[in-house]
Backbone as CSV, one residue per row, in Angstrom:
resi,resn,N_x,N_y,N_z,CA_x,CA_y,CA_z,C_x,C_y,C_z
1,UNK,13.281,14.655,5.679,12.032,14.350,4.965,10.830,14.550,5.897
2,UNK,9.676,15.007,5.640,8.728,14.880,6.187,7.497,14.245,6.208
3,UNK,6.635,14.241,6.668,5.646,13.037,6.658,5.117,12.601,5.307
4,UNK,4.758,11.076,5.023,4.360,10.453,3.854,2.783,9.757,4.254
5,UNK,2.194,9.888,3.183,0.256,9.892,3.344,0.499,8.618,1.906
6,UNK,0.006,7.359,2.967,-0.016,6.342,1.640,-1.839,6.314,1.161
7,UNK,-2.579,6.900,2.128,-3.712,6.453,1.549,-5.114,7.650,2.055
8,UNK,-5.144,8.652,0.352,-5.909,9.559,0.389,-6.763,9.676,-0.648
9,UNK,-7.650,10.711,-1.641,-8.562,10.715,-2.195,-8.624,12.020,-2.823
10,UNK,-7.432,12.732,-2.987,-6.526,13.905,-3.457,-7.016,14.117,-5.033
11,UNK,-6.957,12.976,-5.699,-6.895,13.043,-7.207,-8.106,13.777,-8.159
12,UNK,-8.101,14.801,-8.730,-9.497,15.109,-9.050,-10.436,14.391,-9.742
13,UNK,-11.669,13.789,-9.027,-12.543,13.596,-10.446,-13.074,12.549,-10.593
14,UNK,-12.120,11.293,-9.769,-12.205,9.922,-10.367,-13.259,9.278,-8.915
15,UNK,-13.257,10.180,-8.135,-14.070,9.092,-7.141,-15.091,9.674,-5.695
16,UNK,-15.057,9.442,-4.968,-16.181,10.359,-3.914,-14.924,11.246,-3.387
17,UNK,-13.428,11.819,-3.424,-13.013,12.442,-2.855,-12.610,13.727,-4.177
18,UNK,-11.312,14.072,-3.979,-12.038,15.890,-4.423,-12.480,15.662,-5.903
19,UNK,-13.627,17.117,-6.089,-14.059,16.519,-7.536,-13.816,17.164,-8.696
20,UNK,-12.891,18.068,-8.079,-11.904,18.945,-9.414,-10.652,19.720,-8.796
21,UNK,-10.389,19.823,-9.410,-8.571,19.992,-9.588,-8.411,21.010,-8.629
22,UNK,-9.360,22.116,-8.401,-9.517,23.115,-7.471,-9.518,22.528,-6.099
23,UNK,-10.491,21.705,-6.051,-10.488,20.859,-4.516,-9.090,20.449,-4.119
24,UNK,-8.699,19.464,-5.129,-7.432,18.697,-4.774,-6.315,19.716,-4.492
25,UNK,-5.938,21.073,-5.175,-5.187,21.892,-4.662,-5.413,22.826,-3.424
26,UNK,-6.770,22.728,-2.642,-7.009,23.152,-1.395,-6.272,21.852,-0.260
27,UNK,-6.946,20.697,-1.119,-6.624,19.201,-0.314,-4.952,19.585,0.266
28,UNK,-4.166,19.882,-1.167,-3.008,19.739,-1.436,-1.876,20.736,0.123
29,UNK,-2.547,22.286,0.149,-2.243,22.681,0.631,-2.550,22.775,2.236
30,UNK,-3.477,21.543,2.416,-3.743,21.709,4.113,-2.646,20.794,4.586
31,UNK,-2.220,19.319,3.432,-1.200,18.473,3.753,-0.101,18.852,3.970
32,UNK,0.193,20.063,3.362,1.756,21.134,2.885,1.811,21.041,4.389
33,UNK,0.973,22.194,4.832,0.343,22.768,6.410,0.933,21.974,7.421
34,UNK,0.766,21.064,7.389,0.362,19.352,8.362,1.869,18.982,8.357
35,UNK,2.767,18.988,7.210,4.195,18.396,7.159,4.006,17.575,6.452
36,UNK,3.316,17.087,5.299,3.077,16.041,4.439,3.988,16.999,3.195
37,UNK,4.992,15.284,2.691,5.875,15.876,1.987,5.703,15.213,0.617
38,UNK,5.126,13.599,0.712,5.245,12.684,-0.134,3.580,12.310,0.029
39,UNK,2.993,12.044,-1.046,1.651,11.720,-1.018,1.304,10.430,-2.233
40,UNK,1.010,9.747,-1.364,0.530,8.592,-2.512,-1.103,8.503,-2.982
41,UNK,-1.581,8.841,-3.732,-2.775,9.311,-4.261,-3.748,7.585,-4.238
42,UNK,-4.681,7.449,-3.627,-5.136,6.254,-3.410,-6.600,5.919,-4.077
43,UNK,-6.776,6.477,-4.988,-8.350,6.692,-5.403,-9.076,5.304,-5.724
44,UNK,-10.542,5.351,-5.108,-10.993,3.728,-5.330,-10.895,2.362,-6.344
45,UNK,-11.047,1.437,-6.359,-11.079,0.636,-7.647,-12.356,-0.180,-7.173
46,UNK,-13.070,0.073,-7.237,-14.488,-0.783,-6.970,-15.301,-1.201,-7.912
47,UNK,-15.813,-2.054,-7.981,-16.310,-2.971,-9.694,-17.727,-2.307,-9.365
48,UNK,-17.851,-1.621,-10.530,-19.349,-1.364,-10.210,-19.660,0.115,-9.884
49,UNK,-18.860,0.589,-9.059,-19.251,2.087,-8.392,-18.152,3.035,-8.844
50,UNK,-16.668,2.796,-8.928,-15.848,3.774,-9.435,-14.533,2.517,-10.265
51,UNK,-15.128,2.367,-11.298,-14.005,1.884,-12.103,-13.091,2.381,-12.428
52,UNK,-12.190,2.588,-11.496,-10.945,3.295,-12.024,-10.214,2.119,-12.478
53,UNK,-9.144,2.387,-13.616,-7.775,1.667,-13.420,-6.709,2.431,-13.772
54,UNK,-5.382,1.782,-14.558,-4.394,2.913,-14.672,-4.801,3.989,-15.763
55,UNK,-5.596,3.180,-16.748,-5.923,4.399,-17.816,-6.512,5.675,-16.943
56,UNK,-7.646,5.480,-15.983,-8.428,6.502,-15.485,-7.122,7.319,-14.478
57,UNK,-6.596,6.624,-13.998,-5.846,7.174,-12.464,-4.296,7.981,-12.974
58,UNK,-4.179,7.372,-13.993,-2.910,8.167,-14.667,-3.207,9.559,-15.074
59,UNK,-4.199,9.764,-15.658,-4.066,11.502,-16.300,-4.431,12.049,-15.288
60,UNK,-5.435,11.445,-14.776,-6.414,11.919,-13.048,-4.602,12.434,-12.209
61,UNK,-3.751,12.180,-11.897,-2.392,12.067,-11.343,-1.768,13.426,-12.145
62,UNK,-1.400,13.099,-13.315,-0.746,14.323,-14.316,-1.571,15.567,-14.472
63,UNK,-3.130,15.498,-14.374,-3.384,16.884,-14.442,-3.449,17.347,-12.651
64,UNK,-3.521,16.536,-11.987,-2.696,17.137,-10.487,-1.018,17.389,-10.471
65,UNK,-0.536,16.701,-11.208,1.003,16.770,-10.604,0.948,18.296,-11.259
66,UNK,0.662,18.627,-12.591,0.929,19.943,-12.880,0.168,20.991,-12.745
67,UNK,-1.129,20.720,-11.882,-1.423,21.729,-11.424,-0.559,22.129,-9.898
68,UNK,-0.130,21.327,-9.292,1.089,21.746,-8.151,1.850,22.294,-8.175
69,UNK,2.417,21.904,-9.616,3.548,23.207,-9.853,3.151,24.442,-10.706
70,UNK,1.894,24.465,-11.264,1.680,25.615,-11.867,1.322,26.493,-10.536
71,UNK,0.675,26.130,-9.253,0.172,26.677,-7.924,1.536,26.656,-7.033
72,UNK,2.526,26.640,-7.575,3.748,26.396,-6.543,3.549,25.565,-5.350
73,UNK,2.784,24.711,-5.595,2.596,23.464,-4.133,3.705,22.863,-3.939
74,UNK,4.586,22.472,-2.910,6.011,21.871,-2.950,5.315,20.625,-1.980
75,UNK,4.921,19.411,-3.260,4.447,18.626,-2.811,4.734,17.422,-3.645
76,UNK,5.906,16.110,-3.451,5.656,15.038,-4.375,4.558,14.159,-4.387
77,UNK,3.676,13.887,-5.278,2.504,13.342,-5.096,2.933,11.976,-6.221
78,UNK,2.416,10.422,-6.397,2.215,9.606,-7.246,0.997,9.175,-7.137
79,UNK,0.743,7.244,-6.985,-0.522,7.098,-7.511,-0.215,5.637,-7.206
80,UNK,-1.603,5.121,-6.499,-1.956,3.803,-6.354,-3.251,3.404,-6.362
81,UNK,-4.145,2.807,-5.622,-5.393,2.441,-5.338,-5.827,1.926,-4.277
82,UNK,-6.999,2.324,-4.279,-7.632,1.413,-2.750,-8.560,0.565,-3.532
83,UNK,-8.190,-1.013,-3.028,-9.305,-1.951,-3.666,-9.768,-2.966,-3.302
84,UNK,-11.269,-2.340,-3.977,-12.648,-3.045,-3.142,-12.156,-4.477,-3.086
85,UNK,-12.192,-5.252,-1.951,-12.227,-6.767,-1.591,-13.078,-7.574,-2.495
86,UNK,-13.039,-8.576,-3.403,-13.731,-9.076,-4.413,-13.252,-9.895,-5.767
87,UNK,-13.669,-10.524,-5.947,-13.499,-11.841,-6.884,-12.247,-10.952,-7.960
88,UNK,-13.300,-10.252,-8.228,-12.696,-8.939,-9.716,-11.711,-8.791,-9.318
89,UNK,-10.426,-8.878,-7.924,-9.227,-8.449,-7.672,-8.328,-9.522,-8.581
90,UNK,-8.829,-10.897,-8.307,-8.132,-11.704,-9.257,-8.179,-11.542,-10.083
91,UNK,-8.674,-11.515,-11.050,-8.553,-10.965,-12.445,-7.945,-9.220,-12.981
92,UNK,-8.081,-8.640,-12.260,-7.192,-7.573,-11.891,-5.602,-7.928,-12.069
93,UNK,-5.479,-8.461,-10.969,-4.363,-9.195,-10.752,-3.421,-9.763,-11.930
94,UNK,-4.889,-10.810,-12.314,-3.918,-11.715,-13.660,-3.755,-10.363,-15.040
95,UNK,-4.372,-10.094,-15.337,-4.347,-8.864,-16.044,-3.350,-7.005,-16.181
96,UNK,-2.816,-7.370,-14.439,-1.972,-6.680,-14.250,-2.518,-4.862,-14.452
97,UNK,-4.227,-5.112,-14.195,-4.733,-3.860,-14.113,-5.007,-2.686,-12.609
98,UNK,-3.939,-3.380,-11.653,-4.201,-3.122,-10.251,-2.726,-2.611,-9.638
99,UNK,-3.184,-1.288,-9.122,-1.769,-0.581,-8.805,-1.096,-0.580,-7.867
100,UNK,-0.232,-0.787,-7.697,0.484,-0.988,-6.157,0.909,-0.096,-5.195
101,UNK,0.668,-0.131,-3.744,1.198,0.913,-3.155,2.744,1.388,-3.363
102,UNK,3.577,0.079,-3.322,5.015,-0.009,-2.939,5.173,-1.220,-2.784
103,UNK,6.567,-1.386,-2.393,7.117,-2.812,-1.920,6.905,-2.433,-0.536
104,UNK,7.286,-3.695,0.375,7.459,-4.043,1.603,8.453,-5.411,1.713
105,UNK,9.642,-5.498,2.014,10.287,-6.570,2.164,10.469,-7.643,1.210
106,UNK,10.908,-6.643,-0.042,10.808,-7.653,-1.306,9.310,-7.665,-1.692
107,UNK,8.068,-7.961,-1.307,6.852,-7.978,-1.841,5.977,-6.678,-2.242
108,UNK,5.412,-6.783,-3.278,4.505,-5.701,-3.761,3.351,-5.812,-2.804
109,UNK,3.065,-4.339,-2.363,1.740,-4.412,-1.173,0.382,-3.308,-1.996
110,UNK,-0.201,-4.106,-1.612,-1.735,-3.684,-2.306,-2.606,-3.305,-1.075
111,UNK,-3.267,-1.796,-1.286,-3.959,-1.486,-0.356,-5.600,-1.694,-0.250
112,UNK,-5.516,-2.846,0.500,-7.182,-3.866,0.198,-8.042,-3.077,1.057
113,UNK,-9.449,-2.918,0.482,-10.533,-2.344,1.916,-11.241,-3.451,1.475
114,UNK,-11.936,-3.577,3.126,-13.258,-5.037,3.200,-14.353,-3.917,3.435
115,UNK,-15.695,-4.906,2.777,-17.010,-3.857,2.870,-16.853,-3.156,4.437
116,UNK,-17.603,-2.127,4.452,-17.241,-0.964,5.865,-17.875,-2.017,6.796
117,UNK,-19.167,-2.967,6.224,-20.045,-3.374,7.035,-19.701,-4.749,7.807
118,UNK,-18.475,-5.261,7.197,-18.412,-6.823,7.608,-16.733,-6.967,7.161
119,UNK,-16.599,-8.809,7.426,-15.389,-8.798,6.981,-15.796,-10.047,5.989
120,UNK,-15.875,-10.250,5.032,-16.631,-11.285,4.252,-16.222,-12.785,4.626
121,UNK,-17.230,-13.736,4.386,-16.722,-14.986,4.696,-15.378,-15.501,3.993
122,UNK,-14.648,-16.234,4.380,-13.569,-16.855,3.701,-12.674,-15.713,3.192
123,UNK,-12.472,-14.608,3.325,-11.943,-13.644,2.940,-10.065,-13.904,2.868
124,UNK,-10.148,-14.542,4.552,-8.306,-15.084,4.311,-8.071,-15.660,3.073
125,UNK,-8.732,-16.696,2.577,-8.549,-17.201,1.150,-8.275,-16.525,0.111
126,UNK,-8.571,-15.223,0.050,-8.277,-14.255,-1.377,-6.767,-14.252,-0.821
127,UNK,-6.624,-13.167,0.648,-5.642,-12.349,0.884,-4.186,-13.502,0.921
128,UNK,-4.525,-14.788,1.154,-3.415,-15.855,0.731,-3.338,-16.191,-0.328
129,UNK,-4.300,-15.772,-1.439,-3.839,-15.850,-3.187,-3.074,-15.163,-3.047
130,UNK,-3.526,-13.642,-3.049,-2.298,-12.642,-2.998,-1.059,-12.989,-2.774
131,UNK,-0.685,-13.418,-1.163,0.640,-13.607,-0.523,1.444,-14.291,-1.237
132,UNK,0.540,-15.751,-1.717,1.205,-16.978,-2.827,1.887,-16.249,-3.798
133,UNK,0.848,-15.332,-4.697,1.702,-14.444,-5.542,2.706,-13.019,-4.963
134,UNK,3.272,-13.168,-4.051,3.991,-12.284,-3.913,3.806,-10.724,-3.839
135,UNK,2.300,-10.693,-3.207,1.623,-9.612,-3.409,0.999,-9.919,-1.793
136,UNK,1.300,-8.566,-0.793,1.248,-8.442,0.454,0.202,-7.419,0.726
137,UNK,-1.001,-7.591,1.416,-2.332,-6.899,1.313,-2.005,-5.773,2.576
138,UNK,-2.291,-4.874,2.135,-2.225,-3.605,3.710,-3.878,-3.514,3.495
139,UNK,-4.170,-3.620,4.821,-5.714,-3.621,5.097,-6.123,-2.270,5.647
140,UNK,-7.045,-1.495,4.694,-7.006,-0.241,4.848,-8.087,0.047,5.971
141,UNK,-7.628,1.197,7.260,-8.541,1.584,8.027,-9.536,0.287,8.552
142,UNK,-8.893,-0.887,9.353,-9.920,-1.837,9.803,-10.180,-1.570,11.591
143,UNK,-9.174,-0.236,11.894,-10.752,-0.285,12.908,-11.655,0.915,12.762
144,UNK,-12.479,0.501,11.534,-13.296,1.603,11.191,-14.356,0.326,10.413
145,UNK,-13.910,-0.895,10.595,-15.391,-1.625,9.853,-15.726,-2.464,11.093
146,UNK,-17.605,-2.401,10.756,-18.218,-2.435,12.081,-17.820,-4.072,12.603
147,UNK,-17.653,-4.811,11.684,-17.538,-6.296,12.294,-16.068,-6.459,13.278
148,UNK,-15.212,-5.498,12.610,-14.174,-5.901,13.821,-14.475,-5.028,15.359
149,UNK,-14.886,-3.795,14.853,-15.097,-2.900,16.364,-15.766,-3.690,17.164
150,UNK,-16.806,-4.822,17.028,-17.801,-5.815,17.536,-16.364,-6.588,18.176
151,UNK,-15.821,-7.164,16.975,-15.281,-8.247,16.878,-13.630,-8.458,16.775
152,UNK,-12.642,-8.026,17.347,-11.426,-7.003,17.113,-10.397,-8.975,16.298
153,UNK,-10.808,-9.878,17.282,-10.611,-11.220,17.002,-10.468,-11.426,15.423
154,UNK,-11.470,-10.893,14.661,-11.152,-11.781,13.368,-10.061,-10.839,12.583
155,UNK,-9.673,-10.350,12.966,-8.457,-9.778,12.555,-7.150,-10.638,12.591
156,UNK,-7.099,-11.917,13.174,-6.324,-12.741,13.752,-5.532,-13.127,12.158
157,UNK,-6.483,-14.044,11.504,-6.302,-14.831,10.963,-5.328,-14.046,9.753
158,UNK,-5.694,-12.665,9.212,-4.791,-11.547,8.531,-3.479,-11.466,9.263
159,UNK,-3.245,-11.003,10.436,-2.098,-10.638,10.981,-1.348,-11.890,10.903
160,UNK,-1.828,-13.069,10.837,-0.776,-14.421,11.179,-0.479,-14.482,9.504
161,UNK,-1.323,-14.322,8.804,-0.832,-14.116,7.268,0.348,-13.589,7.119
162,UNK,0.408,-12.014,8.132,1.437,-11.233,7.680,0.942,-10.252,7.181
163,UNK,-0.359,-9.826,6.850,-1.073,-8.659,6.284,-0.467,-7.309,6.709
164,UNK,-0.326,-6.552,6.358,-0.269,-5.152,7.080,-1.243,-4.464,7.272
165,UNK,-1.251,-3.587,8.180,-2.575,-2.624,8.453,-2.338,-1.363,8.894
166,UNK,-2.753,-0.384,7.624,-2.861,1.171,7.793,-4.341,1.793,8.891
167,UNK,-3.973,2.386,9.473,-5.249,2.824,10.443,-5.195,4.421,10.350
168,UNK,-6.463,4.902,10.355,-6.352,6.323,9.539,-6.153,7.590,11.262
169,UNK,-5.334,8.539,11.037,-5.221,9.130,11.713,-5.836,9.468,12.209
170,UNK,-6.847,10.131,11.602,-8.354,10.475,12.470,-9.115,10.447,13.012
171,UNK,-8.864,8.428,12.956,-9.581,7.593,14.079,-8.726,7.629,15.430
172,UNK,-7.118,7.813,15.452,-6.330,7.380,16.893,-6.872,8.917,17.325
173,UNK,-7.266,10.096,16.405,-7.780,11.493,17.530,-8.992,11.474,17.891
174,UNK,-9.588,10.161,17.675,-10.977,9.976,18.079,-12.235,10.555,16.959
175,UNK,-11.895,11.146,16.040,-12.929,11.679,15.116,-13.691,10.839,14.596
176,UNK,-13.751,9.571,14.302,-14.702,8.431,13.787,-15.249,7.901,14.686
177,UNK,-15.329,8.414,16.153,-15.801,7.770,17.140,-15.594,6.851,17.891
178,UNK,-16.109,6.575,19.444,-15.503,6.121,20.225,-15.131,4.842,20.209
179,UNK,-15.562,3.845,19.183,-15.761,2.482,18.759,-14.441,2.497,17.631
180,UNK,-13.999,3.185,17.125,-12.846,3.117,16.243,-11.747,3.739,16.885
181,UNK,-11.851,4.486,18.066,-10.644,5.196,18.943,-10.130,4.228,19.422
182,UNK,-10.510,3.017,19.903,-10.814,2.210,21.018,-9.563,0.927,20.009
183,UNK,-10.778,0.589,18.828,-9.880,-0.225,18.083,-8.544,0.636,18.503
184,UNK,-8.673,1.645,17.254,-7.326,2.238,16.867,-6.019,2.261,17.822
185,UNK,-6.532,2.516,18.897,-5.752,2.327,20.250,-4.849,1.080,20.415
186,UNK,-6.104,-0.087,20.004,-5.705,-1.427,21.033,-4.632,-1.854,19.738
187,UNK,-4.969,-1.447,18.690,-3.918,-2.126,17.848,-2.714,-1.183,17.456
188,UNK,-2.815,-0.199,17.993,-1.573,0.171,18.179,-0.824,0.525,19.406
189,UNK,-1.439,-0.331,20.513,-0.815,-0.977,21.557,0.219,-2.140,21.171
190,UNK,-0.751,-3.068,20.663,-0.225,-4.588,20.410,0.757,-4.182,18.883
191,UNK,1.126,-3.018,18.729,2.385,-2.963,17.828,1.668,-3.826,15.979
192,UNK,0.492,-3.463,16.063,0.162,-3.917,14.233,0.070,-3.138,13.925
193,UNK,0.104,-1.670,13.967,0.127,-0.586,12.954,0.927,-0.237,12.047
194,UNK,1.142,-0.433,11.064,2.366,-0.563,9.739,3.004,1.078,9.602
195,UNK,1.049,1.511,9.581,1.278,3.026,8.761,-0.474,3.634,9.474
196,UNK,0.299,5.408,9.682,-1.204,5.923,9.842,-0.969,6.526,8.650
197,UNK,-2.597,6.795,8.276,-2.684,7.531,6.899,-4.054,8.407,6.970
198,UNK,-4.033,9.335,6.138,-5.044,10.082,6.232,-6.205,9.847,5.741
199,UNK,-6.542,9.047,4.866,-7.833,8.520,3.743,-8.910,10.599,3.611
200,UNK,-8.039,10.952,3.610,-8.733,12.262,3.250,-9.495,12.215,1.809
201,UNK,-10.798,12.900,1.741,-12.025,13.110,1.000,-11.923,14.088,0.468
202,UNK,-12.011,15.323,1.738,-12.569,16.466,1.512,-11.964,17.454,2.731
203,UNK,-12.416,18.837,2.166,-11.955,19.884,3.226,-12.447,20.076,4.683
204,UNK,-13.620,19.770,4.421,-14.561,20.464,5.407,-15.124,18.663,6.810
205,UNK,-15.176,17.537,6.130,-15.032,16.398,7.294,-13.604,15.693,7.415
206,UNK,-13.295,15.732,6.052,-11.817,14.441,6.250,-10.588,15.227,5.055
207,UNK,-9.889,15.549,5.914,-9.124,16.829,5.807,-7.431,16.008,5.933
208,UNK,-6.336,16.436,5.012,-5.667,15.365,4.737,-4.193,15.778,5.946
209,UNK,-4.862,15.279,7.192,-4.000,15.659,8.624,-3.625,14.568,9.247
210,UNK,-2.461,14.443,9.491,-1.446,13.438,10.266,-1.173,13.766,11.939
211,UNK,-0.531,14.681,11.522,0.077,15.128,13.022,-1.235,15.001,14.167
212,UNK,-2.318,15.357,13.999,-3.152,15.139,15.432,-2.872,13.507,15.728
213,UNK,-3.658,13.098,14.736,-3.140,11.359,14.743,-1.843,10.720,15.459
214,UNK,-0.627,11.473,15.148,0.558,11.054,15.643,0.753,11.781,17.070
215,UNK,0.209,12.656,16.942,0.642,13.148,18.399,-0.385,12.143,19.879
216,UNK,-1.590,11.770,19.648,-1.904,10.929,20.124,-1.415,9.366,20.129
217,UNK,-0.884,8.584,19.154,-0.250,8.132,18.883,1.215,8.267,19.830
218,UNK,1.342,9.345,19.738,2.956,8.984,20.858,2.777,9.104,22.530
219,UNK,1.877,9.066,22.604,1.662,8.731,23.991,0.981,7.818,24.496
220,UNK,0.909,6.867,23.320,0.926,5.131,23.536,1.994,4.413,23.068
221,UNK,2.676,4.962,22.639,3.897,4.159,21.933,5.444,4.919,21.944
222,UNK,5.562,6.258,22.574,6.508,7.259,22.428,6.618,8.074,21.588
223,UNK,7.458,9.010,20.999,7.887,9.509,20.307,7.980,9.262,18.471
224,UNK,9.166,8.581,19.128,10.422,7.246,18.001,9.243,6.638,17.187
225,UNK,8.466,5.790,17.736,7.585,5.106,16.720,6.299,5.518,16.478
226,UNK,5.501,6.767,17.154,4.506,7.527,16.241,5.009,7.802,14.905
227,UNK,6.355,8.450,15.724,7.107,9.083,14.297,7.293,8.229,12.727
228,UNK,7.510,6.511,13.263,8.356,5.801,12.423,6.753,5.741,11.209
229,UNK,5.582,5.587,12.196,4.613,5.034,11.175,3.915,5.927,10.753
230,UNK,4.782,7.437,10.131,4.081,8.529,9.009,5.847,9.151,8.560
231,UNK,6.744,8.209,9.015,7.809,8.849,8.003,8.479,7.276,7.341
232,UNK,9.443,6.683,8.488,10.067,5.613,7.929,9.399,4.308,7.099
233,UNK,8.160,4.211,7.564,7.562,2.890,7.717,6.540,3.165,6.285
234,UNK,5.724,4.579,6.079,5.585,4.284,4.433,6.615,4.859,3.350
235,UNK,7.580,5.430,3.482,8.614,5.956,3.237,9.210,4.498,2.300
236,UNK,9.476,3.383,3.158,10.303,2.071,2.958,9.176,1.354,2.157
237,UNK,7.731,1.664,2.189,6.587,0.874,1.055,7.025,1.920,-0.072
238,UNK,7.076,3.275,0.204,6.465,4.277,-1.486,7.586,5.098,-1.980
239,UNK,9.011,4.351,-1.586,9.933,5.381,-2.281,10.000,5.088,-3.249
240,UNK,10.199,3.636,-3.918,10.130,2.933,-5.142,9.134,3.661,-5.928
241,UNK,7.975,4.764,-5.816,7.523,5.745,-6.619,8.287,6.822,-6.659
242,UNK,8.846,7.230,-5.958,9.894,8.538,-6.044,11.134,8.659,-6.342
243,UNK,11.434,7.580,-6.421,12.992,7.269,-6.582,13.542,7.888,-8.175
């Protein structure tokens, strides 16, 4: 098997990443390129700015899955969300309008982003509703929001939760700059990196590439476990879509 991308922006249409079906099959084929075999389609859920839910993200998914095979892309792609941190998740939640990455250890894991700018007050309090309900938060790309690069500490109180945390490849090759290399580094020193992922947009800045990521990546950690966190490690969250 080859590499698995839990969290990108592939889907046409629905959000700031590609914005028609044409894009997403350029997207499609740089991942081919890269060794991306399995792609979990992550498009926003933000109250207010891109209301997606399953109604929107489902056809958004089917008129990609078959444009892949009408383009011969040899690419399994499904479908989850990235979602905005906010009251509206609970009710989401109770409503059962919020998509899941995968399991993780028996629990359904939801891929949460906190505003880019901060980490909101009391925020542990949501992400332990979640846990209560059996719903395990992967915290998307946090060393890329400015309050932890300041502040790497309040990350504490998540990890003792048990949170998981995806960190985007692009930051361990340094492309988001030297303040998110730095994070990206230290926490995947101290062994919290679950999963790297690509959060790819677009062709031309955020381009849907792993391997630079991992190859830096293994020369802080080896080989064996660059490897584990872009094959085994979302592989064991997103097969339960492929299966």
């Amino acid at each position: 098997m080859g590499m698995v991308d839990l969290h990108n922006h592939l889907l046409p249409g629905i959000d700031d990443g590609a914005e028609d079906l044409g894009k997403s099959l350029e997207l499609a084929r740089i991942a081919v390129g890269d060794g991306i075999t399995h792609l979990v389609c992550t498009p926003h859920i933000h109250p207010g700015r891109y209301d997606n839910s399953p109604d929107t993200i489902q056809p958004a998914l089917e008129a990609f899955r078959s444009g892949l095979i009408n383009a011969g892309i040899k690419l399994s792609v499904s479908s989850a969300a990235e979602v905005r941190f906010g009251l509206e998740l609970m009710e989401g939640v109770a409503r059962q309008a919020i998509p899941f990455l995968g399991e993780w250890q028996g629990r359904k894991v939801l891929l949460l982003e906190f505003p880019h700018g901060e980490i909101p007050f009391g925020a542990e309090r949501l992400t332990q509703w979640l846990i209560d309900r059996k719903i395990l938060p992967m915290i998307a790309h946090p060393e890329r929001n400015k309050a932890l690069m300041k502040t790497p500490s309040k990350l504490k109180p998540f990890l003792t939760q048990g949170c998981l945390l995806q960190v985007t490849a692009a930051s361990v090759a340094g492309r988001f700059g030297e303040a998110a290399e730095a994070l990206a580094h230290q926490l995947l020193a101290e062994d919290r990196v679950t999963v790297l992922a690509t959060d790819a947009h677009n062709v031309e800045h955020r381009p849907p590439i792993l391997r630079e990521g991992v190859k830096v990546a293994a020369q802080l950690l080896g080989d064996k476990k660059a490897a584990e966190l872009v094959t085994t490690n979302p592989w064991s969250i997103a097969q339960v879509h492929f299966s």
